[in-house]
C-alpha positions as CSV (number, residue, x, y, z in Angstrom):
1,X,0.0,0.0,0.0
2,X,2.7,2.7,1.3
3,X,4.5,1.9,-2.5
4,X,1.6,2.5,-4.0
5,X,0.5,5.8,-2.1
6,X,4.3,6.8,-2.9
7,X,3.7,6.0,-6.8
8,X,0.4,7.8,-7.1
9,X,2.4,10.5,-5.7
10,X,5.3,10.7,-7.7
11,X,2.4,10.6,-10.6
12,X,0.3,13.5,-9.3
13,X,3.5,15.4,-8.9
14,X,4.9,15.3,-12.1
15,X,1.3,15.8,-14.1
16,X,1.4,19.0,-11.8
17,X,4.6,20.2,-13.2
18,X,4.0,19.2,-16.6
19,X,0.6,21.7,-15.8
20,X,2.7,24.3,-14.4
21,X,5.7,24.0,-16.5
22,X,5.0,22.7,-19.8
23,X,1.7,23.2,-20.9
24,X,1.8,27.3,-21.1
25,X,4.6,27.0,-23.0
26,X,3.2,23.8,-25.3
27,X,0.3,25.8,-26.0
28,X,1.9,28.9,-26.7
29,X,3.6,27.5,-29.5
30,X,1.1,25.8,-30.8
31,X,-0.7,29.0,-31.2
32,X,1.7,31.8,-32.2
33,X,3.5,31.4,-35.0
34,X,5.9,32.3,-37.4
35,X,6.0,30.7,-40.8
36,X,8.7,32.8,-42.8
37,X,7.7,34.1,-46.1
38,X,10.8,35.1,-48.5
39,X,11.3,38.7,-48.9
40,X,13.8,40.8,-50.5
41,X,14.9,44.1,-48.5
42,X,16.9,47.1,-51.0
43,X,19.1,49.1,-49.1
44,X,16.4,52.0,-50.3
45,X,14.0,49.7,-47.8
46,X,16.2,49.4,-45.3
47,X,17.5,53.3,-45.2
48,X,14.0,53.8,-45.1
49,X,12.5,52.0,-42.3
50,X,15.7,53.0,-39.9
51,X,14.0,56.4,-40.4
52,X,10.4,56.0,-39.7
53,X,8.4,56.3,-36.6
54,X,7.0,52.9,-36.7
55,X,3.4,52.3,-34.7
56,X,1.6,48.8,-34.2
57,X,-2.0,49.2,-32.8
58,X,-2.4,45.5,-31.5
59,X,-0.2,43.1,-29.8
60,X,-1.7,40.1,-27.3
61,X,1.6,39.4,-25.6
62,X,0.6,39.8,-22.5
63,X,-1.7,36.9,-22.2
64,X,1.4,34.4,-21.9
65,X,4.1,33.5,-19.6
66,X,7.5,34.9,-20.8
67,X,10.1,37.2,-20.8
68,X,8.7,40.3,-22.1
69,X,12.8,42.1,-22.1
70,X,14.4,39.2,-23.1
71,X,15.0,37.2,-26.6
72,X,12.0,34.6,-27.1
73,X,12.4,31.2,-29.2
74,X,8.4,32.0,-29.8
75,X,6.0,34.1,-30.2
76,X,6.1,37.2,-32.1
77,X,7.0,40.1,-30.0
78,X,9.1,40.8,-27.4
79,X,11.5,44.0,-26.5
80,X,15.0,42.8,-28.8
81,X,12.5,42.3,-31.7
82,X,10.4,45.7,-31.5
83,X,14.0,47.1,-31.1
84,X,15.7,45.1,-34.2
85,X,12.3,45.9,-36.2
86,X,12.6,49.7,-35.4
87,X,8.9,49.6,-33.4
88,X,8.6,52.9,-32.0
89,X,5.1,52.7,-30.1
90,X,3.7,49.1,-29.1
91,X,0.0,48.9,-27.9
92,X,-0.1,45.9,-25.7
93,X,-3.8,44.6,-25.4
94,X,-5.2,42.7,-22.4
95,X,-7.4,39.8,-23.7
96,X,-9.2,37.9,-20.6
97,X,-11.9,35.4,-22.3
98,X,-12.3,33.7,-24.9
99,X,-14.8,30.7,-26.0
100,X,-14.2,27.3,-26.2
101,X,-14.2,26.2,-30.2
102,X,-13.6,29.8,-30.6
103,X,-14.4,30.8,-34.7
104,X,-15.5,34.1,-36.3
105,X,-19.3,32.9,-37.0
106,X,-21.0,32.6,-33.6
107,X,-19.7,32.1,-30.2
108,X,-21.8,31.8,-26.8
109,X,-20.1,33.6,-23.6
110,X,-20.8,30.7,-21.5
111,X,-17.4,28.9,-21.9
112,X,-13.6,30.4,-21.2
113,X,-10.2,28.9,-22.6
114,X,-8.5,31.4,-20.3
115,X,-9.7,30.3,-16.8
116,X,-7.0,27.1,-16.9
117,X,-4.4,29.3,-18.5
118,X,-4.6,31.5,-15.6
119,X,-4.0,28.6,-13.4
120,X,-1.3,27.2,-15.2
121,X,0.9,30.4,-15.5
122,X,0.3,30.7,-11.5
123,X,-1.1,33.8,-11.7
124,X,-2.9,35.2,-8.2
125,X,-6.3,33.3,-7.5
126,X,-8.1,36.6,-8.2
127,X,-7.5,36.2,-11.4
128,X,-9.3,32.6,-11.8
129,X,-12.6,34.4,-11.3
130,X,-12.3,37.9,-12.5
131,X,-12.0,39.3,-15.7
132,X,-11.4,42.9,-14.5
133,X,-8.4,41.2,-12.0
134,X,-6.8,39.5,-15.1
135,X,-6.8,42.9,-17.0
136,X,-5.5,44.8,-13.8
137,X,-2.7,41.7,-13.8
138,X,-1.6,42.5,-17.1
139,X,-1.3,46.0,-16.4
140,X,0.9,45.0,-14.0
141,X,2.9,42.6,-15.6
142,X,3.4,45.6,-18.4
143,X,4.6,47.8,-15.6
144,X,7.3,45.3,-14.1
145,X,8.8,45.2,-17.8
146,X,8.9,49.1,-17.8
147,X,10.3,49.2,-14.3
148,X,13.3,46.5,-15.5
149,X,13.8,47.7,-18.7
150,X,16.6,50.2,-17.7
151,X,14.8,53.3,-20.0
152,X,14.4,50.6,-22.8
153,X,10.5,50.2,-22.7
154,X,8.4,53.8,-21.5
155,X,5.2,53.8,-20.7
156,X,2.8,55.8,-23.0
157,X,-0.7,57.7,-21.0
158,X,-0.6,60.8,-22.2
159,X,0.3,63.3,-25.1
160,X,3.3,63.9,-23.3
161,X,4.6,60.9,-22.6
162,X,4.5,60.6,-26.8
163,X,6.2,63.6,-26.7
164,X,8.7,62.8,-24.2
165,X,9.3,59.4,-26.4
166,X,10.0,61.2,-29.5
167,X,11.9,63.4,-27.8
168,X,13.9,60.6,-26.5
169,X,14.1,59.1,-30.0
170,X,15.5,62.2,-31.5
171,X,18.6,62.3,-29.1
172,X,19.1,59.1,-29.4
173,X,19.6,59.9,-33.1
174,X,22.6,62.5,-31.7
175,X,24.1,60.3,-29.4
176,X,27.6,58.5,-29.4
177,X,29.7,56.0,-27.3
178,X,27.9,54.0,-24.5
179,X,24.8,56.2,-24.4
180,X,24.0,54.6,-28.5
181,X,24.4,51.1,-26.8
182,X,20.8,50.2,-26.2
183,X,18.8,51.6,-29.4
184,X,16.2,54.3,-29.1
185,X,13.4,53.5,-26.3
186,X,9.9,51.9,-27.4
187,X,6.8,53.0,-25.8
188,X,4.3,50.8,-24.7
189,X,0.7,51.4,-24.5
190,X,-2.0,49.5,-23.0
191,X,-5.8,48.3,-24.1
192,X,-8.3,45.8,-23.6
193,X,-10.1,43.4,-26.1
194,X,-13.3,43.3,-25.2
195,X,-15.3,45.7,-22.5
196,X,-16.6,42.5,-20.6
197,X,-14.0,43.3,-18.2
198,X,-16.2,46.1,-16.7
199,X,-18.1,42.9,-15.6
200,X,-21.4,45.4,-16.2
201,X,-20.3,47.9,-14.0
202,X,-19.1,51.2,-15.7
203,X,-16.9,52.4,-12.7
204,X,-14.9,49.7,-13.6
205,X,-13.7,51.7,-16.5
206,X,-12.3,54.2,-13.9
207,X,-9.9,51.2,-12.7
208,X,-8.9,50.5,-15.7
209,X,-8.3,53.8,-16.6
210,X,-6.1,54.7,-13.2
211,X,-4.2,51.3,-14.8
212,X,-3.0,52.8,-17.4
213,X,-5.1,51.6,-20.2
214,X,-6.2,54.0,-23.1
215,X,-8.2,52.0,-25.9
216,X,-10.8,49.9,-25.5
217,X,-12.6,47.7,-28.1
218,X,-16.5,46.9,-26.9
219,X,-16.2,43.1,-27.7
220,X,-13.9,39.9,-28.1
221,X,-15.3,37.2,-29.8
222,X,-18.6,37.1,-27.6
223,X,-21.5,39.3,-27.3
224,X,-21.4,41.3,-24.0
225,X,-22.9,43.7,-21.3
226,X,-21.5,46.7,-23.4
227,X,-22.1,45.7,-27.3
228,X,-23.1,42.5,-29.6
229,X,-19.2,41.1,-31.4
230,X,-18.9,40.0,-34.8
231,X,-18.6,36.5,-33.8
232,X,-21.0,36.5,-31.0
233,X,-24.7,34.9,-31.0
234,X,-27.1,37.5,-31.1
235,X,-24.7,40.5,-32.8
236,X,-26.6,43.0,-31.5
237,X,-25.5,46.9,-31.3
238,X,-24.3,49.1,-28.4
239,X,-26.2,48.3,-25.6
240,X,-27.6,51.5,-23.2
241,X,-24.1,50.9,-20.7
242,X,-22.4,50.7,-23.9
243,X,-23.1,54.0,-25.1
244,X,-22.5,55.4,-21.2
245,X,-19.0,53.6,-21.6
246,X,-18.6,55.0,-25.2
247,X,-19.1,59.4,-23.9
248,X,-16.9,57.7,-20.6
249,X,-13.9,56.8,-22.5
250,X,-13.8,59.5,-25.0
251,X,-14.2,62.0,-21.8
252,X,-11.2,60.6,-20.1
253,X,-9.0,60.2,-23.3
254,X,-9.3,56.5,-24.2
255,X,-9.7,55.4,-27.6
256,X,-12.7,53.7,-29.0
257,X,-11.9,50.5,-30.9
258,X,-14.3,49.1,-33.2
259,X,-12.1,45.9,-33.7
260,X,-14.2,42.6,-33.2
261,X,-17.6,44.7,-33.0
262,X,-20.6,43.6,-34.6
263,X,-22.0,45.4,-38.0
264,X,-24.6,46.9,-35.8
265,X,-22.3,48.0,-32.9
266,X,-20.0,49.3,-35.4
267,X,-22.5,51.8,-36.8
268,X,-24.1,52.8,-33.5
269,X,-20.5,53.8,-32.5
270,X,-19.8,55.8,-35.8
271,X,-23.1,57.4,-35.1
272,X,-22.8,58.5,-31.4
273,X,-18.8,58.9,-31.7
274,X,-17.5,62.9,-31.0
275,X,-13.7,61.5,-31.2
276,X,-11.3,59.4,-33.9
277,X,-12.0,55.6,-33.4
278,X,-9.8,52.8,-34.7
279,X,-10.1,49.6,-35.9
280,X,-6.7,48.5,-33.8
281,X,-6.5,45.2,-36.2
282,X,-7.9,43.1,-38.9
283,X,-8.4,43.9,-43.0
284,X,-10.6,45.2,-45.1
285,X,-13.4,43.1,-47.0
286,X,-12.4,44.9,-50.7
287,X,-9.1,42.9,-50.7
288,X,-10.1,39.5,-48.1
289,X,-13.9,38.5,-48.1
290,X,-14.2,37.4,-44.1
291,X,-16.9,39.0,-42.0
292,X,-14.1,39.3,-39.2
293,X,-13.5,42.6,-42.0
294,X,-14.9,46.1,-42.5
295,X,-16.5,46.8,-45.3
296,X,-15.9,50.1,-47.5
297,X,-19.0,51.2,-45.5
298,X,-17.2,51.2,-42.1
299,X,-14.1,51.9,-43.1
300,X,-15.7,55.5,-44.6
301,X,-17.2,55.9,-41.4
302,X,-14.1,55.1,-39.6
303,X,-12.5,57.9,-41.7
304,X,-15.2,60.5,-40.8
305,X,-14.5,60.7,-37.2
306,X,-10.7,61.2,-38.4
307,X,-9.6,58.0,-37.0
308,X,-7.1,54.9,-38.3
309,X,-7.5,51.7,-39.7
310,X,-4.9,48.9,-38.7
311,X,-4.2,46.2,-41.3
312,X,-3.0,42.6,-39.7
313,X,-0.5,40.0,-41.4
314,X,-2.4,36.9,-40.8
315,X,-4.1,34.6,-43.1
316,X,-7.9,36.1,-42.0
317,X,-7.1,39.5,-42.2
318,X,-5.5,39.9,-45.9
319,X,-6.1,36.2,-47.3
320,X,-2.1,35.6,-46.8
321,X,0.6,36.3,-44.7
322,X,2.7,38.1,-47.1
323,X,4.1,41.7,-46.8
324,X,2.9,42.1,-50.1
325,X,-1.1,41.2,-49.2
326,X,-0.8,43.4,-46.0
327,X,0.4,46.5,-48.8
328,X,-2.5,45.7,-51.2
329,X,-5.1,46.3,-48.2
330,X,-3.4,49.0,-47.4
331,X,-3.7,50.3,-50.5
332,X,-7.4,50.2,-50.3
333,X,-7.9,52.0,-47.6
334,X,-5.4,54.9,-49.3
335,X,-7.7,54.9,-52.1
336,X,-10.7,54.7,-50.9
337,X,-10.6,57.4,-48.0
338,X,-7.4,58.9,-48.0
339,X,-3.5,58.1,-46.7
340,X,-4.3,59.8,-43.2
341,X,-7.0,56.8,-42.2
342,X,-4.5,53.3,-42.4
343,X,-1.8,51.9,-39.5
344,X,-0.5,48.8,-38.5
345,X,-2.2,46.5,-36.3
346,X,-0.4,43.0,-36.6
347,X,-2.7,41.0,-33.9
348,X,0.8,39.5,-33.1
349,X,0.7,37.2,-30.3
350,X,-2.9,36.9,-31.0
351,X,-3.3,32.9,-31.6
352,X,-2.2,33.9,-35.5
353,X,0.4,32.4,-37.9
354,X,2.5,35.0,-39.6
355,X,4.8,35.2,-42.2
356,X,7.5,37.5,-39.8
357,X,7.8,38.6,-36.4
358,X,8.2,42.3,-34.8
359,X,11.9,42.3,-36.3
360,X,11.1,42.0,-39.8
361,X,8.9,44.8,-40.6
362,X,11.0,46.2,-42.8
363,X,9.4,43.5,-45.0
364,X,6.1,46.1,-45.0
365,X,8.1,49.2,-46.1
366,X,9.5,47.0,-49.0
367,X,6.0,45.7,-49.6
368,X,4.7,49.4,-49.3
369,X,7.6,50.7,-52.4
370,X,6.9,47.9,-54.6
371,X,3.6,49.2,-54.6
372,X,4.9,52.4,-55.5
373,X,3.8,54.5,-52.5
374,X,5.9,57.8,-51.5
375,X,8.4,58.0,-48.4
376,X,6.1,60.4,-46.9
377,X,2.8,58.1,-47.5
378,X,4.9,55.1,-45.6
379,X,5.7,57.1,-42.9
380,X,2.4,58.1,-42.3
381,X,1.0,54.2,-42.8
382,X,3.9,52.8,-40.7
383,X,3.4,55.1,-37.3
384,X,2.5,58.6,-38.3
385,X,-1.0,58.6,-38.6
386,X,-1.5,56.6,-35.3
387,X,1.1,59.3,-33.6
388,X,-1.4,62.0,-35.0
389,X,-4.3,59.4,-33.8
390,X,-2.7,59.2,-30.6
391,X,-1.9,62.7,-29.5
392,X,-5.4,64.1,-29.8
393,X,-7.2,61.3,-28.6
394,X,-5.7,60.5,-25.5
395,X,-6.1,64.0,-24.0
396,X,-9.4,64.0,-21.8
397,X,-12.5,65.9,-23.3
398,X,-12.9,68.7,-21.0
399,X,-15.6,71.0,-22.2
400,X,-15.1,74.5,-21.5
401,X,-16.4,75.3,-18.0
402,X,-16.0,71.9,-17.0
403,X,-13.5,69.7,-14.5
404,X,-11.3,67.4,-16.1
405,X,-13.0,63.7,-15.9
């Protein structure tokens, strides 16, 4: 008996360090991937992207257990690559639920993949149960990396922490000797994928906010308390705590994401919206026919509130995960409403195969020339229109009269 109780331990034991050890890590890699694509870089490219102010409105690293400062054998983006890929502004979104036998058709919100991941990166208990504690953890985590960075990694709030980033950027431009050592800085923002973190309570956006997060989409791949998703069940539109949350963010400076938002949500926001709204990532139905996509419709509207549409590298997104498919939705958007209205928004780290990670985005400013756009239109597409973006809408709407939110 005592050999057997001694067995049945040793068994428990190791299938609770292969839980704790290996399956974050197993799953991880299962999920984010990098399946290189062949592209040539000129020297033209190259010169190029060393110059630009480079901006990427969607990364889900935060949701898994590694390194964020150190080199990573997987995954797409971590500090060395944003560096080696000249990443100037990173916006780190929290995602906190998502359904089991997720797809982009219809999802109820009665199941959640993430519960057991929770467990198995041995994060605090609080985090089991809520979804406003795991979003408060990753704020966390974020600021850790800041704090152990050594200057590499800044957090972004405000206007002037842009300003202090690109002021930071430009001296580094001047410097010499030891001081050129570790590359120019990268600021990190945060958001949220999906406003069922409030768990229906809008003074949960308060938190959130104190947190440091600054964009928000309304839905994940589930309908919610605050708006129907693209992928959810009943797809409604914004519901009457959505619109509250809607005037509450764009009072306190946070930006308004329509990314993963039903076709109804999506117009009740471009109706009601006073402030630029994004779509952080995803592509454009013109170029890749998936209703995960906006529609020339949307992407007008989009453009009418003098906001920014990010383009993604995964297969979904722009029907490949070549540079050259992410430049021809691009493209699209340039045509259709203008230069000023198209980003980046890679979804890397996001449960998405790519075709290159965050060090290889010079591949887009090659992809970008061959398709015989200016060195003024690539700046703006590769960071400069999400800078403008940025600036304006993350200082608070105070109107005149009024106390700041």
């Amino acid at each position: 008996m005592g050999r057997w109780l001694v067995a049945g331990g040793v068994i428990v034991v190791l299938a609770l360090l292969g839980f704790f050890g290996l399956a974050p890590v197993i799953v991880e890699r299962s999920m984010n991937r990098v399946e290189p694509v062949s592209v040539r870089i000129t020297p033209q490219a190259r010169d190029l992207h060393r110059r630009l102010f480079v901006a990427d409105m969607h990364a889900d690293t935060l949701l898994w257990q590694r390194d964020l400062l150190g080199s990573g054998a997987r995954g797409q983006v971590d500090l060395p690559r944003l560096e080696a890929g000249n990443v100037a502004l990173q916006v780190f979104s929290s995602v906190t639920k998502t359904p089991k036998h997720q797809n982009y058709d219809a999802n109820g919100a009665d199941s959640d993949n993430i519960t057991l991941l929770t467990i198995a990166q041995r994060q605090p208990p609080r985090t089991w149960t809520s979804l406003l504690e795991r979003s408060l953890w990753h704020a966390r985590k974020l600021t850790r990396a800041i704090a152990g960075s050594n200057g590499r990694l800044r957090a972004v709030r405000s206007p002037a922490d842009l300003d202090r980033l690109l002021r930071a950027r430009a001296d580094w431009t001047r410097c010499f000797g030891d001081a050129c050592l570790t590359g120019p800085p990268v600021g990190a923002m945060l958001s949220i994928e999906g406003l069922q973190d409030l768990e229906g309570d809008i003074r949960n956006l308060d938190r959130l906010y104190d947190a440091g997060f600054r964009m928000a989409g309304m839905a994940h791949f589930f309908d919610n308390e605050v708006a129907g998703s693209m992928h959810g069940l009943a797809k409604r539109g914004l519901t009457p705590l959505g619109r509250q949350v809607i005037a509450r963010m764009e009072a306190r400076g946070m930006v308004v994401d329509v990314a993963h938002a039903s076709h109804a949500a999506v117009a009740d926001i471009l109706r009601i919206a006073r402030r630029p709204v994004v779509s952080s990532h995803g592509g454009v139905q013109a170029t890749c026919r998936v209703n995960r996509n906006l529609t020339d419709d949307e992407i007008r509207g989009i453009a009418r509130t003098g906001g920014v549409v990010g383009i993604g590298y995964w297969e979904a997104a722009v029907c490949s995960t070549s540079p050259a498919a992410v430049a021809r939705a691009i493209a699209h958007v340039r045509d259709l409403v203008g230069i000023a209205h198209v980003g980046l928004g890679s979804d890397f780290d996001g449960a998405v195969t790519t075709g290159f990670d965050a060090s290889q985005l010079a591949g887009v400013t090659q992809a970008l020339l061959d398709r015989g756009f200016t060195a003024d239109e690539i700046a703006r597409v590769m960071g400069g229109n999400v800078l403008r973006l940025l600036h304006a809408g993350l200082a608070p709407a105070v109107a005149p009269g009024a106390t700041q939110p």
